[in-house]
C-alpha positions as CSV (number, residue, x, y, z in Angstrom):
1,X,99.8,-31.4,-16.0
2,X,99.9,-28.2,-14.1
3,X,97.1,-25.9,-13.4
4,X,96.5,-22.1,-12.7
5,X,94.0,-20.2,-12.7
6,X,94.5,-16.4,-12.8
7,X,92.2,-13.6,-11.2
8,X,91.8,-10.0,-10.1
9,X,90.1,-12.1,-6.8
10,X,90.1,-14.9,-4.9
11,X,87.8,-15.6,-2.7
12,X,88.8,-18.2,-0.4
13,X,85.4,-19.9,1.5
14,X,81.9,-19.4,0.1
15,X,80.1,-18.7,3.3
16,X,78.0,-15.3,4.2
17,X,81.1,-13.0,3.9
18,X,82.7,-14.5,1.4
19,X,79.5,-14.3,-1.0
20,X,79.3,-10.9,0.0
21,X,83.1,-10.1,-0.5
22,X,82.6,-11.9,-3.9
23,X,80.0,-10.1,-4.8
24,X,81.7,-6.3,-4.0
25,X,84.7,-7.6,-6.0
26,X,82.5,-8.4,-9.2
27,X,80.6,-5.3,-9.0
28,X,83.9,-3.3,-9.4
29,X,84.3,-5.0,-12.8
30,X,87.3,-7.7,-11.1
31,X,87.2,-11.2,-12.1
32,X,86.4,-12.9,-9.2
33,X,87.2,-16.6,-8.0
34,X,85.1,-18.2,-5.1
35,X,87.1,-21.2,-3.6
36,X,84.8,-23.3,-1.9
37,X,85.8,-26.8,-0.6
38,X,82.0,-27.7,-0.5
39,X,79.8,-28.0,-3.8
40,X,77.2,-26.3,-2.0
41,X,77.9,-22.8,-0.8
42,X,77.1,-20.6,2.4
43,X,76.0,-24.4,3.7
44,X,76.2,-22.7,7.5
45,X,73.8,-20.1,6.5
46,X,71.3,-23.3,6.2
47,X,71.0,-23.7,9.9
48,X,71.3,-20.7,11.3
49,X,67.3,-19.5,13.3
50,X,66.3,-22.7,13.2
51,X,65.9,-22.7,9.4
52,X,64.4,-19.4,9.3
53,X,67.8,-17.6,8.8
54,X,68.0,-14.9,11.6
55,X,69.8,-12.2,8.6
56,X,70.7,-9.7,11.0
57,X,69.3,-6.8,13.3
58,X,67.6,-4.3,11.7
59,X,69.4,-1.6,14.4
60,X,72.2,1.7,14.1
61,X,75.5,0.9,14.1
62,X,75.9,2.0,17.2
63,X,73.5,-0.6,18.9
64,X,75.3,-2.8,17.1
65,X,78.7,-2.2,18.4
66,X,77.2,-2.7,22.1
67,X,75.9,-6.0,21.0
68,X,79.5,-7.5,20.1
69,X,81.7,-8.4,23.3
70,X,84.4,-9.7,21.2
71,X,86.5,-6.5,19.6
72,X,83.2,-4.3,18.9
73,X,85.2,-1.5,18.6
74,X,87.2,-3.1,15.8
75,X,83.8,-3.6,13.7
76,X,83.1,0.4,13.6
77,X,84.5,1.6,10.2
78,X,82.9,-1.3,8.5
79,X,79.5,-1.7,10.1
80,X,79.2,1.7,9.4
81,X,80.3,1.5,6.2
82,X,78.0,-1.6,5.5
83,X,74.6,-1.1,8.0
84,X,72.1,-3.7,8.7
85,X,70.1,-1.3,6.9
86,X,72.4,-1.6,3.6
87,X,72.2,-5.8,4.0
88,X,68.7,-5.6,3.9
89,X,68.6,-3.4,1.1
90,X,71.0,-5.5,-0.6
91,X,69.0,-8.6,-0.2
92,X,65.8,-7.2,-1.4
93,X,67.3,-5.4,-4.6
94,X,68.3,-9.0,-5.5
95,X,64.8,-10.4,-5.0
96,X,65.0,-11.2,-1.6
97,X,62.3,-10.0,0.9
98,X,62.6,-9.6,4.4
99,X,60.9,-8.8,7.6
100,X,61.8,-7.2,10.8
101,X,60.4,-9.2,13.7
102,X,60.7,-9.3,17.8
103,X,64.0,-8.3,19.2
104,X,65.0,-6.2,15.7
105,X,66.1,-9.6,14.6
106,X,65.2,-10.1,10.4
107,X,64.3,-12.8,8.5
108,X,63.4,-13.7,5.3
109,X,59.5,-13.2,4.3
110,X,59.8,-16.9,3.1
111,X,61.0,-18.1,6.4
112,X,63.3,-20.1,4.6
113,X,66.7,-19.8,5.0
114,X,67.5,-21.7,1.6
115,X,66.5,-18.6,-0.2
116,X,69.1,-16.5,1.3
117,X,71.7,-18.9,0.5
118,X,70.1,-18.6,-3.1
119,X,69.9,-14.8,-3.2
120,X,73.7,-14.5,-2.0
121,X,75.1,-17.0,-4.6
122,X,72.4,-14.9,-7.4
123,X,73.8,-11.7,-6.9
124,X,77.9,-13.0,-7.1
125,X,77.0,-15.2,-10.2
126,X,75.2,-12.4,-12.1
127,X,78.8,-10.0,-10.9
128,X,80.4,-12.8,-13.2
129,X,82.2,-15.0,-10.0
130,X,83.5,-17.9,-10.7
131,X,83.0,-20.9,-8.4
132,X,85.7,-23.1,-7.9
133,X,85.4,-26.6,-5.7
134,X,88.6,-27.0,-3.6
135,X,90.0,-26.7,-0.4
136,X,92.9,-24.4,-0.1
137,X,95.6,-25.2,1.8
138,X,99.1,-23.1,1.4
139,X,98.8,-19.1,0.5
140,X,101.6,-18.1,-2.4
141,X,103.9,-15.5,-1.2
142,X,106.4,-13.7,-3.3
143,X,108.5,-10.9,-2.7
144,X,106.5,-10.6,0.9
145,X,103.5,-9.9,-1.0
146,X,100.4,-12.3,-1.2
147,X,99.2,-13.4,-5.0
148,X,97.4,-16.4,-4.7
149,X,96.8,-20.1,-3.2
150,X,97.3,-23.5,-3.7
151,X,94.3,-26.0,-3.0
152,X,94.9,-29.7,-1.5
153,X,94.9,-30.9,-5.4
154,X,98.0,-28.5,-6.3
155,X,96.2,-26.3,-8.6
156,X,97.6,-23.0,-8.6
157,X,94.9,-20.0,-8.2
158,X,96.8,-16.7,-8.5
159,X,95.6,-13.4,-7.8
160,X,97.0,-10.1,-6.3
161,X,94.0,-10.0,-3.6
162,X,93.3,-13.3,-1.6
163,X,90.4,-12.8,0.7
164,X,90.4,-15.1,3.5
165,X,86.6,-16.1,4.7
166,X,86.9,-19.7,5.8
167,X,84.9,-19.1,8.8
168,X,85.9,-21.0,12.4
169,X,85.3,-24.0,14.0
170,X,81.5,-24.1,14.6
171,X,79.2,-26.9,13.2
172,X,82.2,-28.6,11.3
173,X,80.1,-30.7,8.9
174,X,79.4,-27.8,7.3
175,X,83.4,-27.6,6.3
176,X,84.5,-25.3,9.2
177,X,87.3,-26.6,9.9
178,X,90.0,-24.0,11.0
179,X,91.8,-23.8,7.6
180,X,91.8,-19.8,7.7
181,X,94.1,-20.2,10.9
182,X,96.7,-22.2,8.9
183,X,96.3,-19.7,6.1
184,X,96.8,-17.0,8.4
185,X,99.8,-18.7,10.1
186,X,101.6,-19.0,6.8
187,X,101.5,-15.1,6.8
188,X,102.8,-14.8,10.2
189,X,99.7,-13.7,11.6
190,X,98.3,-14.2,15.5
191,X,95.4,-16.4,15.8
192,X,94.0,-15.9,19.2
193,X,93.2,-19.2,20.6
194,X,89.7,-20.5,19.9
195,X,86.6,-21.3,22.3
196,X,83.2,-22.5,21.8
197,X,80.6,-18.4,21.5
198,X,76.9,-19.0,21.4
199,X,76.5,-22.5,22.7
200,X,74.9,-24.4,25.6
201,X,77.2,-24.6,28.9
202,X,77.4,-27.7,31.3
203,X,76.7,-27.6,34.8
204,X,77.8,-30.2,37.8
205,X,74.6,-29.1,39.2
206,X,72.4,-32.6,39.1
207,X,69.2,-30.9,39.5
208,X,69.3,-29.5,36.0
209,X,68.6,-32.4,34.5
210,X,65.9,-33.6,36.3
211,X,64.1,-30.3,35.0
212,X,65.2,-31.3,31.3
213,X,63.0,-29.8,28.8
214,X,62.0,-27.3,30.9
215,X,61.9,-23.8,29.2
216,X,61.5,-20.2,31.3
217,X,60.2,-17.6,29.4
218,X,60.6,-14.9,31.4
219,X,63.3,-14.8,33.7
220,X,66.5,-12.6,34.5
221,X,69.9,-13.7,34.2
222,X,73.4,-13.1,35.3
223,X,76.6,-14.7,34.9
224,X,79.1,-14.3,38.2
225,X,83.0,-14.6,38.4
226,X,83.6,-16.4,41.5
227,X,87.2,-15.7,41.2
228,X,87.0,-12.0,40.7
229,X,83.4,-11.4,42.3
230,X,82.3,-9.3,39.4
231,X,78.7,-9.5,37.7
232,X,80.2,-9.9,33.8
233,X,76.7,-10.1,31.9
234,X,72.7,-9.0,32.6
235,X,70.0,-9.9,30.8
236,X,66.4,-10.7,30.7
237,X,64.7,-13.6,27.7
238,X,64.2,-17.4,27.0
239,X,66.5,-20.3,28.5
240,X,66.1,-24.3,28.6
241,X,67.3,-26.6,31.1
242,X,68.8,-29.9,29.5
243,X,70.3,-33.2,30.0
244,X,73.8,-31.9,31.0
245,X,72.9,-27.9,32.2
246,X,71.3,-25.4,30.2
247,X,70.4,-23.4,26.7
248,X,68.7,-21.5,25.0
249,X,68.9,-17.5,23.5
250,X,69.4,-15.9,26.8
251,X,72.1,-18.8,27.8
252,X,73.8,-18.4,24.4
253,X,74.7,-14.9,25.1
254,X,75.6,-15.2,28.9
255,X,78.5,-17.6,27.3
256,X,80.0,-15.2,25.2
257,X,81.1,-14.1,28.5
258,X,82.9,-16.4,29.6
259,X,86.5,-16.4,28.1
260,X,88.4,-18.3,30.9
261,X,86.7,-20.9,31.2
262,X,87.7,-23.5,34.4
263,X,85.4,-25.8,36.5
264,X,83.6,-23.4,38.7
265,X,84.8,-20.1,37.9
266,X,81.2,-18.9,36.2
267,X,78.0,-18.8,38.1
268,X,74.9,-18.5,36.5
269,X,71.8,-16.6,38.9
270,X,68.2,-17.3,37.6
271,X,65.8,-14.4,38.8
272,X,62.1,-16.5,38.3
273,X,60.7,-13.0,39.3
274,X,61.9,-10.5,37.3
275,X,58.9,-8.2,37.8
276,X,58.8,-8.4,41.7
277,X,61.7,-6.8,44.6
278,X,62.4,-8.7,47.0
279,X,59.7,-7.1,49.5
280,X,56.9,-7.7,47.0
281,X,58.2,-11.5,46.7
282,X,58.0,-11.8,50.2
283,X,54.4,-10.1,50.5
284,X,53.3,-12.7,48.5
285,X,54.8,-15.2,49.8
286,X,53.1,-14.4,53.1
287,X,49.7,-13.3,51.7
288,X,49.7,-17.3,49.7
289,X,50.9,-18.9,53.1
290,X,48.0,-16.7,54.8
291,X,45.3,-18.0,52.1
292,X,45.3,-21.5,52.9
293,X,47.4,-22.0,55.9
294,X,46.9,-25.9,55.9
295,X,47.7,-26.7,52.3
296,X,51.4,-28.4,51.4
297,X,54.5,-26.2,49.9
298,X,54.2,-28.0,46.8
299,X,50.7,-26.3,46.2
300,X,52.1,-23.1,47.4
301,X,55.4,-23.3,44.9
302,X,52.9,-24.1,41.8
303,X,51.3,-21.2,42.2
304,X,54.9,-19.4,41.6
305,X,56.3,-21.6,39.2
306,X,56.4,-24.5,36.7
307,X,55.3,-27.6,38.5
308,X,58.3,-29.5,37.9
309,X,60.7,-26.8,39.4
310,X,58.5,-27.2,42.7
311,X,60.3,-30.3,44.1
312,X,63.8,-29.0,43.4
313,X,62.9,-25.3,44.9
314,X,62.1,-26.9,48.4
315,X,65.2,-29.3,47.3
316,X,67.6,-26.3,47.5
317,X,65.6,-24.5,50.3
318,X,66.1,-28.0,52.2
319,X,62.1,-28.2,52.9
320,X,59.9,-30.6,52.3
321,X,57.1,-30.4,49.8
322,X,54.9,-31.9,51.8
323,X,55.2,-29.5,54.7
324,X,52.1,-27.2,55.5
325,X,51.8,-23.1,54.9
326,X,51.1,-23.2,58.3
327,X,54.7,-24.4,59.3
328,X,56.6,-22.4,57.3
329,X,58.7,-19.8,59.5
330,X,60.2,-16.3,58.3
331,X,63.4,-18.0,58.0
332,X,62.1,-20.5,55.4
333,X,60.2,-17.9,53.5
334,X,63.6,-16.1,53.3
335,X,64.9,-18.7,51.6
336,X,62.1,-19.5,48.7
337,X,62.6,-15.5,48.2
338,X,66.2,-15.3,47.9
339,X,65.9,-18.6,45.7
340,X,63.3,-16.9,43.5
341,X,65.1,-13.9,42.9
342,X,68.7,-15.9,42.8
343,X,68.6,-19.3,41.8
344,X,72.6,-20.6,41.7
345,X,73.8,-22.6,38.8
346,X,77.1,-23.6,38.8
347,X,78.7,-23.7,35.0
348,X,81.4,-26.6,34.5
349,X,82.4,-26.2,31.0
350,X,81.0,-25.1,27.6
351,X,79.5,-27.7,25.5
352,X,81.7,-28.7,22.7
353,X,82.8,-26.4,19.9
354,X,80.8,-28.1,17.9
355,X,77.4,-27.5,18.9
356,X,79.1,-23.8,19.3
357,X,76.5,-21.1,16.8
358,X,79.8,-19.0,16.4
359,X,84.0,-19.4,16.7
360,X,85.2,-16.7,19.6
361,X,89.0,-16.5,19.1
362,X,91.0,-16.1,15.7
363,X,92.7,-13.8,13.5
364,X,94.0,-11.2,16.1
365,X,92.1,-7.6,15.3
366,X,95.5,-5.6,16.0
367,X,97.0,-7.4,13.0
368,X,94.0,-5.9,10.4
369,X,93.3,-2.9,8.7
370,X,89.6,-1.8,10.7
371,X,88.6,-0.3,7.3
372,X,89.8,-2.3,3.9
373,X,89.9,-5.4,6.2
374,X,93.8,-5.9,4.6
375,X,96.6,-7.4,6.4
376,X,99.0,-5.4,8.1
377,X,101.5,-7.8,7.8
378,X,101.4,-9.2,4.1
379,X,100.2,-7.0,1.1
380,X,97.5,-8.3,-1.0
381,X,96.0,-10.8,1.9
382,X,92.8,-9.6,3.8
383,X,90.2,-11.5,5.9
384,X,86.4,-11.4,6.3
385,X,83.6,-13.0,8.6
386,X,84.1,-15.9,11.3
387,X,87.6,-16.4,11.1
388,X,88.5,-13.3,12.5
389,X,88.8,-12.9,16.4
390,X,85.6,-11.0,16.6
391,X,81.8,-12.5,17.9
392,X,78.3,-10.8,18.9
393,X,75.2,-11.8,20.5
394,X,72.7,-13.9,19.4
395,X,70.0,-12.3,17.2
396,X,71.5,-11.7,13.6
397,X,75.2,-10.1,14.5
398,X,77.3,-12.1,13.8
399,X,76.0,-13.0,10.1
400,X,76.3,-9.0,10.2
401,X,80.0,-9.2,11.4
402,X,80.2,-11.4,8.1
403,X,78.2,-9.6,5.7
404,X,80.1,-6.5,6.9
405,X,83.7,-7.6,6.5
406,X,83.2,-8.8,3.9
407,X,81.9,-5.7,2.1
408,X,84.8,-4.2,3.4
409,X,87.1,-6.9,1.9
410,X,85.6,-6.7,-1.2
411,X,85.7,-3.0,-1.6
412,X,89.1,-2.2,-0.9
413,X,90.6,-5.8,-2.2
């Protein structure tokens, strides 16, 4: 027996944009369908700041745009359209209060991300949405026009606006699984090829994992193209040393970076002393050395850093910790300093796509109306959120890029 459901909307993917496009839709008085191949929607938004849901950044649109190394520019017309600002406001009309912590980042009062999940699926129900469980897999095209989709069961879900919010490949238990690239290659669309954004990078280095578990708190941080010499990214924050490199917030971003990736081509340089040129560093160094001339380096290095990082400083400097102040020559101190201020660690690869917060890669930007978030290529098709070839920082953009698309989408659809 045949199915088919009709609609003004359908929503394909019930993640942050697609709840959000739904939600739009509905409040223009369109019957809206929410295709969702899990039972549970917006099941990503579960683990995004560690439970806590980072929302978004409570800054302009034009900070925004700076914090998005993949296509910013693309994002103007809707994140101006639909601010942080509006998100927020959004949320809380719905029952939903948040807070605007360190960093601009905001979460939920609650600190639970669960009741984000449960204010965004509130305020598309109460539009009227109707949520459908199924995973869509062929768009239907007539007369070069988009009006509807056929899930893996062959039930037919026509509609003259198909919004496409599927998100990437990131944490694929939660049903990322690429399926907005087919989609968008049945229309003949570009999909930029994909690569881990956000995510932990390996190094060959072996000393990293010998300081596993070991977080810096303070330090600065820039990523280096060996093959081109340039400096691509700065930045100063929080970043882990693990089993097979590093991590962590400041880490995160440094990889959004890197878009060709090849063993070697990325340096990372660690700056332990941020707050101290090199001639202050060295004035230090000399004034310790001059304190107790007969104690041993190690001593000396745990006054400047965590005492696990001691043994691999005088590692790399090729000293020995237990050699005394007294010993140490201007040479040697020139090395500690330029290892303070410069600490080398050589990236091998990105961890795997996986473990990746957000997709970089996708539905190529050129190929998208900037404003109504519409194909250019096939009438009545639009996209919003992940699956598009646009990523951010880490600290509530790119749940942003999603809530913003998708208002877009579901305006103009």
């Amino acid at each position: 027996m045949s199915f088919e459901m009709k609609s003004d909307v359908l929503v394909i993917g019930g993640g942050a944009a697609g709840m959000v496009a739904a939600g739009m839709a509905a409040e223009r008085g369109l019957r809206v369908v929410v295709l969702e191949r899990n039972p549970r929607m917006a099941r990503k938004i579960l683990l995004t700041g560690k439970g806590r849901c980072n929302i978004t950044n409570n800054c302009t649109p034009s900070e925004f745009i700076t914090s998005i190394p993949g296509n910013g520019k693309f994002l103007y017309s809707a994140i101006t359209a639909f601010t942080p600002q509006d998100m927020m406001e959004l949320l809380q009309r719905n029952g939903l209060k948040v807070k605007t912590e360190r960093g601009n980042r905001v979460f939920p009062e609650s600190d639970r991300a669960m009741d984000v999940v449960d204010t965004l699926v509130s305020y598309a129900k109460r539009g009227g949405c109707r949520f459908e469980t199924g995973r869509a897999v062929k768009l239907i095209i007539r007369d070069d026009i988009c009006v509807g989709a056929e899930d893996e069961r062959g039930r037919v879900f026509s509609a003259p606006s198909v919004i496409v919010s599927t998100g990437g490949l990131s944490y694929s238990n939660t049903g990322c699984t690429g399926d907005g690239y087919v989609l968008a290659g049945q229309a003949g669309h570009t999909v930029i090829p994909t690569r881990p954004s956000l995510v932990p990078l390996v190094s060959s280095d072996a000393w990293c994992a010998e300081l596993q578990g070991l977080s810096l708190r303070n330090c600065g941080l820039k990523v280096m193209d060996t093959k081109t010499g340039k400096t691509l990214y700065t930045d100063f924050g929080e970043m882990l040393f693990t089993h097979f490199g590093v991590s962590g917030p400041l880490i995160l971003s440094a990889g959004a970076h890197m878009c060709d990736m090849s063993q070697g081509r990325y340096r990372l340089i660690i700056d332990l002393k941020p707050a101290l040129t090199p001639e202050q560093l060295d004035a230090r160094l000399l004034r310790d050395i001059g304190e107790i001339p007969n104690r041993e380096l190690s001593a000396l290095l745990a006054g400047l850093l965590p005492r696990s990082m001691c043994p691999v400083m005088a590692e790399l400097a090729e000293l020995s910790v237990d050699m005394r102040c007294r010993d140490i020559t201007r040479e040697h101190r020139r090395k500690l300093g330029e290892l303070l201020k410069s600490m080398p660690v050589t990236i091998e690869d990105f961890r795997p796509i996986e473990e990746a917060v957000i997709t970089a890669g996708g539905v190529s930007v050129k190929e998208i109306n900037a404003k109504t978030m519409e194909s250019k290529l096939l009438p009545g098709l639009y996209f919003a959120g992940e699956v598009i070839d646009v990523d951010g920082y880490t600290g509530g953009f790119n749940l942003q890029i999603a809530f913003s698309t998708g208002a877009a989408a579901g305006r103009y659809c």
